[in-house]
Every structure is written in C-alpha cells, then in structure tokens.
C-alpha positions, 0 to 999 in steps of 0.5 A: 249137115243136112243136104238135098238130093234132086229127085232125078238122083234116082236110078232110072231103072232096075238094069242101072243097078250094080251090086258093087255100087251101095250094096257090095260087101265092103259096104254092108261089113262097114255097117256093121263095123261102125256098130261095133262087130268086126268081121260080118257075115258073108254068108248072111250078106250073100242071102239077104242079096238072095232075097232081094233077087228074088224074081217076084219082086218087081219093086223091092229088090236091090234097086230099093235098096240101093236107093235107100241107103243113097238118099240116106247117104245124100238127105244125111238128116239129123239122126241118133244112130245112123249105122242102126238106120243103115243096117235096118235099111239094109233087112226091111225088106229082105222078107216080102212075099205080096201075099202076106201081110207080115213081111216086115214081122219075119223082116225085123225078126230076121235081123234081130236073130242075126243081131243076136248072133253077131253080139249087139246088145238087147238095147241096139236089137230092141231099136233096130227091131222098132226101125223095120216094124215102123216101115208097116207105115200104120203109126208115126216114128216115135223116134227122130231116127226112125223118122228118118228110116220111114222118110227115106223108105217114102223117097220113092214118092218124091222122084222124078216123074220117070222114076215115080212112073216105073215105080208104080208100073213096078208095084203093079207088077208085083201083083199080077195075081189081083184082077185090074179093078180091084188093083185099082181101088185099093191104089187109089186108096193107098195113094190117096191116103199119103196124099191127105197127110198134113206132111208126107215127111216127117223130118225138115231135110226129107220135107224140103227135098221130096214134098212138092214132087211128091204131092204132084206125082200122087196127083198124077198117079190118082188122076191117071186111076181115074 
C-alpha cells in the first residue's frame, strides 16, 4: 500500500540526528539480511558512517541518509526489490567530494565490490550498480525501482519550507571554495532546470506527497537568486 509523508516529517536540522535512529546497525545488517546475506559487515558499516561524517559535508551526511531511507519507509511506493532500493540508499553518497564529478561512479563501485565480496550475485550487483548511478540525475529511471531511489533522493525538495530553507543553506556551504556569484548562477541553473520538468517525481505516490511543496519551494529559492 502506498502512503504519504507530510513534508514537516523532515528532521528540522542535522543536531536531531541519532545514529540509532534509521541508521544504526540492527538496520543496515537487516538490508542485507532481507538480500539474503546473513552476518553483515560491521567494519563496512563503521566506514561507510565514517564517510557520511565527514566534516566537508554540510548536506550529504547522515541526516540524508536517514531521511532517505524514512521517506522511503513512509511513500513505500510500488517497487520491485526494495531491500536493493535500500541498500543503494544507504552507499549513494558515501563517496561525495564537491570537487569532482564522479562521486556517484566511486559510490556505485564501492557497494558493487562489497556486494561482490558478501555473495550477491552478478544480476542483483548489476541493479544495485544502476540504482546510485541514476542518482547523477542526467537521464530518466529505466526502472520502476529505480524510479523510486531517484523520487526518494529528490524528497528533499518537497519539505517544509524550513527544511528546504536549511537544505539550501547546507548545499551552499558545501561549496565555500566557488565565489557567491558564480555559486549563484549555476543555482539557479540547477533550480531552475527541476522546476521546468513537466513532473519533478516520477512515481504516482512521490508525485502526490512532494509535487506542490516542491514547485513552491524551487519558486522561493529562485526568486530569492534574484
């Protein structure tokens, strides 16, 4: 059955995170429990949180990921294999460095070599590999699943006003290094070009939950670029 999540559903900010709350252990070893591997790495776990922590990250941390995998818990959208939806959730940005351009690459080949080493076989690798690269946002889903993995890493967009506002604010700061003007511009290009989609979510149940408040949020932040 699909739901809805009210866009206020969002942590308000990255101090309400707790670790044991979406994206504790017990958690991540049930992912890969439901794919059939019994007995998860902590080690892998301990350093993918590591990487989410890590202090140049001012939006794709553990507050992503823990709102990712809770929309995607709440929307539970039709889907195919949600365990593989989950456990790309969990690595799509565990690689991210502002400076390059290839963090969803080195992402999807991360969790494709510990998929490797866990047991999965090449089928289930070859999806899970496919679900992060889609999140480059370049082309559309090819998959009702990965549809939804796209829909859910866009939620951000339909959150409160508040949470949208800190969002932005969070983005900015990840890149101090590109002076405000030029920051701008390519914002507003970026804003601007989600907005101009016919639908922002591809998926009937994301559609419903996030498509207003996001196209009034887009709105506000362009406006505010002004």
């Amino acid at each position: 059955m699909e739901g809805k999540i009210n866009p206020s559903s969002f942590p308000k900010a990255h101090g309400d995170l707790d670790v044991a709350d979406g994206t504790d252990f017990s958690t991540w070893a049930r992912v890969w429990a439901q794919l059939g591997i019994v007995g998860a790495s902590r080690e892998t776990y301990e350093e993918l949180i590591r990487h989410y922590c890590e202090p140049h990250r001012a939006y794709h941390n553990l507050q992503h990921l823990k709102e990712c995998l809770q929309v995607r818990r709440f929307i539970n959208a039709a889907c195919q294999a949600p365990a593989e939806i989950d456990l790309a959730l969990w690595f799509h940005d565990v690689i991210y460095d502002p400076l390059r351009s290839d963090n969803e690459l080195r992402s999807a080949q991360w969790l494709d070599d510990v998929a490797r080493d866990s047991g999965l076989d090449d089928e289930t690798r070859r999806r899970l590999y496919n679900l992060i690269m889609v999140t480059q946002h370049d082309s559309a889903p090819a998959s009702a699943d990965e549809a939804v993995l796209v829909d859910t890493d866009l939620a951000i967009l339909g959150a409160s006003f508040e949470r949208f506002e800190e969002y932005d604010q969070q983005i900015r700061r990840e890149y101090p290094f590109v002076p405000l003007p030029v920051y701008s511009q390519k914002r507003r290009q970026v804003l601007e070009g989600f907005l101009a989609r016919g639908r922002i979510y591809t998926t009937a149940a994301y559609f419903d939950a996030f498509e207003q408040q996001a196209r009034a949020n887009l709105a506000r932040a362009i406006e505010r670029l002004d």
